[in-house]
C-alpha positions as CSV (number, residue, x, y, z in Angstrom):
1,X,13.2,-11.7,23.5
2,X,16.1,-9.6,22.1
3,X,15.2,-6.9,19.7
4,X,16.9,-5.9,16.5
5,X,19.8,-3.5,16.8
6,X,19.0,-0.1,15.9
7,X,15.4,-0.8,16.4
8,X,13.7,1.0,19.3
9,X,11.4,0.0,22.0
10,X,7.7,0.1,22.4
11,X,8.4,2.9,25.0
12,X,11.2,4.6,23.5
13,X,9.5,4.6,19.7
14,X,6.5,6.5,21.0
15,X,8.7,9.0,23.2
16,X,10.1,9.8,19.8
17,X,7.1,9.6,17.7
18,X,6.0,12.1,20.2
19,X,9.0,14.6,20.1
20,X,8.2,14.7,16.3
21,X,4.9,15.2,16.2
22,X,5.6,18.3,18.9
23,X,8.3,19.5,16.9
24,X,6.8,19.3,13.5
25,X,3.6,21.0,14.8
26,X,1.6,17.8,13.2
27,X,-2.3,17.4,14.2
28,X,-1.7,13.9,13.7
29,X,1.1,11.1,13.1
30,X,1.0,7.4,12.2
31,X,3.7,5.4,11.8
32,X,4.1,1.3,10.3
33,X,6.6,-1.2,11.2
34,X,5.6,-4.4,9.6
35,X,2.2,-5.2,11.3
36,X,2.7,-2.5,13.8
37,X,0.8,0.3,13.7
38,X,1.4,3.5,16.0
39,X,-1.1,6.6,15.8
40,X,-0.6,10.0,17.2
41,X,-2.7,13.1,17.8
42,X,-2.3,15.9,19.0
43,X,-5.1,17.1,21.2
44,X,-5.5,21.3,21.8
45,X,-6.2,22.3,25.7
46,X,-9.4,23.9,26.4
47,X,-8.5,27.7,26.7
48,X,-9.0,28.1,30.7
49,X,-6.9,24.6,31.7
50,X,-3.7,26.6,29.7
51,X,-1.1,28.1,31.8
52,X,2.0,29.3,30.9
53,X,2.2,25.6,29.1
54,X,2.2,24.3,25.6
55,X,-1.4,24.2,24.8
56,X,-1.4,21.0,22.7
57,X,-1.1,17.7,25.1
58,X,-0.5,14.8,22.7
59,X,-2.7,11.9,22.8
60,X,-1.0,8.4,22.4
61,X,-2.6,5.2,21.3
62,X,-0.6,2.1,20.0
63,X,-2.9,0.1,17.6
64,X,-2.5,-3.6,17.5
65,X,-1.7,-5.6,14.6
66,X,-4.6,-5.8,12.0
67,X,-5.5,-9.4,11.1
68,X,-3.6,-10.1,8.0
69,X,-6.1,-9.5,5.2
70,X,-7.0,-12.6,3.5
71,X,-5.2,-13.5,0.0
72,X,-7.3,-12.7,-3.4
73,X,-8.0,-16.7,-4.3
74,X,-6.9,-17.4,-8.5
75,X,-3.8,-16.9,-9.8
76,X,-2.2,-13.7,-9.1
77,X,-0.4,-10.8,-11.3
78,X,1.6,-8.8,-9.5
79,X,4.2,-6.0,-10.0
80,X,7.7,-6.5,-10.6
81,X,8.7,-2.9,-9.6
82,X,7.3,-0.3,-8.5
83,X,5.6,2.3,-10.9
84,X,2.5,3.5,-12.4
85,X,0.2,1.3,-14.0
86,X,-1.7,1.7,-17.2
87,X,-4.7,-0.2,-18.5
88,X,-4.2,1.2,-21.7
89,X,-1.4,1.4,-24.0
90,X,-2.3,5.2,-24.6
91,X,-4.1,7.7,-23.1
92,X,-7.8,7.8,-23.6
93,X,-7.0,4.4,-25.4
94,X,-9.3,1.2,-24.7
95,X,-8.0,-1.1,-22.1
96,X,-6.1,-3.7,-22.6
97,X,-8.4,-6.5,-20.8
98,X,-11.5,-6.3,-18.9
99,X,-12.8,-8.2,-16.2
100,X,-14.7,-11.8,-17.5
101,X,-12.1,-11.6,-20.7
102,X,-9.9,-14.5,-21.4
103,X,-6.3,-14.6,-21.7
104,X,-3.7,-16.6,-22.5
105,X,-0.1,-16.9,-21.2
106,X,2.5,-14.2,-22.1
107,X,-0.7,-11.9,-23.1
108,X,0.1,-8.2,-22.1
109,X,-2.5,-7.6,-19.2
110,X,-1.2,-4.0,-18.4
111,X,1.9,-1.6,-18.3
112,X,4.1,0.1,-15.8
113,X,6.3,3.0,-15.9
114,X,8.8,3.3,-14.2
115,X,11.9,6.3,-14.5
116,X,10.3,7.0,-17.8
117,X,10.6,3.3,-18.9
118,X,7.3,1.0,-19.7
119,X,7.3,-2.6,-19.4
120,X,4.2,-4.9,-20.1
121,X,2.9,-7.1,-17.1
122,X,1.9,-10.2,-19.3
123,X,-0.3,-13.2,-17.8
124,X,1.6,-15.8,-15.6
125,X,-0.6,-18.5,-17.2
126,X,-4.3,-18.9,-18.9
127,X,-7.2,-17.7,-17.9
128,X,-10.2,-15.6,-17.0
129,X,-9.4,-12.2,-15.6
130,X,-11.2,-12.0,-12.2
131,X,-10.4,-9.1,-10.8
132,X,-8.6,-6.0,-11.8
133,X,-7.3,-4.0,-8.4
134,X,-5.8,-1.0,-9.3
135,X,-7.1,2.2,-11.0
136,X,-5.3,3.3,-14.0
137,X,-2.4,5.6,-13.6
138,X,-2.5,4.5,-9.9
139,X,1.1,4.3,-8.1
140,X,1.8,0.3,-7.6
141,X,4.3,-1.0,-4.4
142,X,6.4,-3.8,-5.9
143,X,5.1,-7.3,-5.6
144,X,1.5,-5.5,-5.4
145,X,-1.2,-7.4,-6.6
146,X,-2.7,-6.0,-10.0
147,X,-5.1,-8.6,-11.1
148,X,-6.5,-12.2,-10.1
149,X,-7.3,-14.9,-12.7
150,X,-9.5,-17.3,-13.1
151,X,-7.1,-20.7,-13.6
152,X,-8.0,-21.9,-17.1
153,X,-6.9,-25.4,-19.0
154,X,-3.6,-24.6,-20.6
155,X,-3.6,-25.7,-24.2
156,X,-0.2,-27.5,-25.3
């Protein structure tokens, strides 16, 4: 199995991982690469084993890949960019849908700001709201899932 070029080794990313967690004087360091997950931690000598040595000795552990978690069911709203989302259109300001409420397509659910900029995240299509997942003012990864619906009966 070839690997990508410019992408490191089991062995090699952990020798490095290593050398930075030394360097940087860090008590611990994770790193993620897609479902990978490396975990470092630096572990402190007892007193009476040091000897004219660094008295941290790092501790390495390679995590395997968590199970993929499984998909909210429903239909779902998700970010177009990433930003802060808003509940409300103001602070203090009610939100603009709670859970159990009913909505109907192109109905603004929540904003994001972005750069200064706010853009409404409106309903993909009708129905219940679910599930809200965020908190508001809450930093959102693009294509993060905000909300699940409840498919509802669209009306023409």
């Amino acid at each position: 199995m070839s690997r990508e070029e410019g992408q490191a080794t089991g062995a090699e990313l952990v020798r490095a991982l290593a050398e930075i967690l030394r360097g940087a004087d860090l008590g611990r360091l994770e790193y993620r690469r897609g479902e990978e997950l490396v975990v470092l931690e630096a572990r402190t000598a007892p007193a009476a084993a040091v000897s004219n040595q660094a008295s941290a000795a790092v501790e390495l552990s390679v995590l395997q890949p968590a199970p993929a978690p499984e998909a909210p069911a429903g239909i779902l709203v998700k970010t177009p960019l990433v930003g802060t989302v808003y509940r409300a259109r103001e602070p203090g300001g009610a939100p603009l849908v709670q859970v159990g409420q009913r909505v109907r397509r192109g109905e603004v659910l929540c904003l994001i700001e972005a750069m200064k900029m706010f853009s409404e995240i409106t309903a993909p299509a009708q129905g219940t709201v679910r599930e809200i997942l965020f908190q508001d003012g809450e930093l959102a990864e693009y294509d993060a899932v905000l909300m699940t619906l409840d498919p509802g009966e669209d009306t023409p």
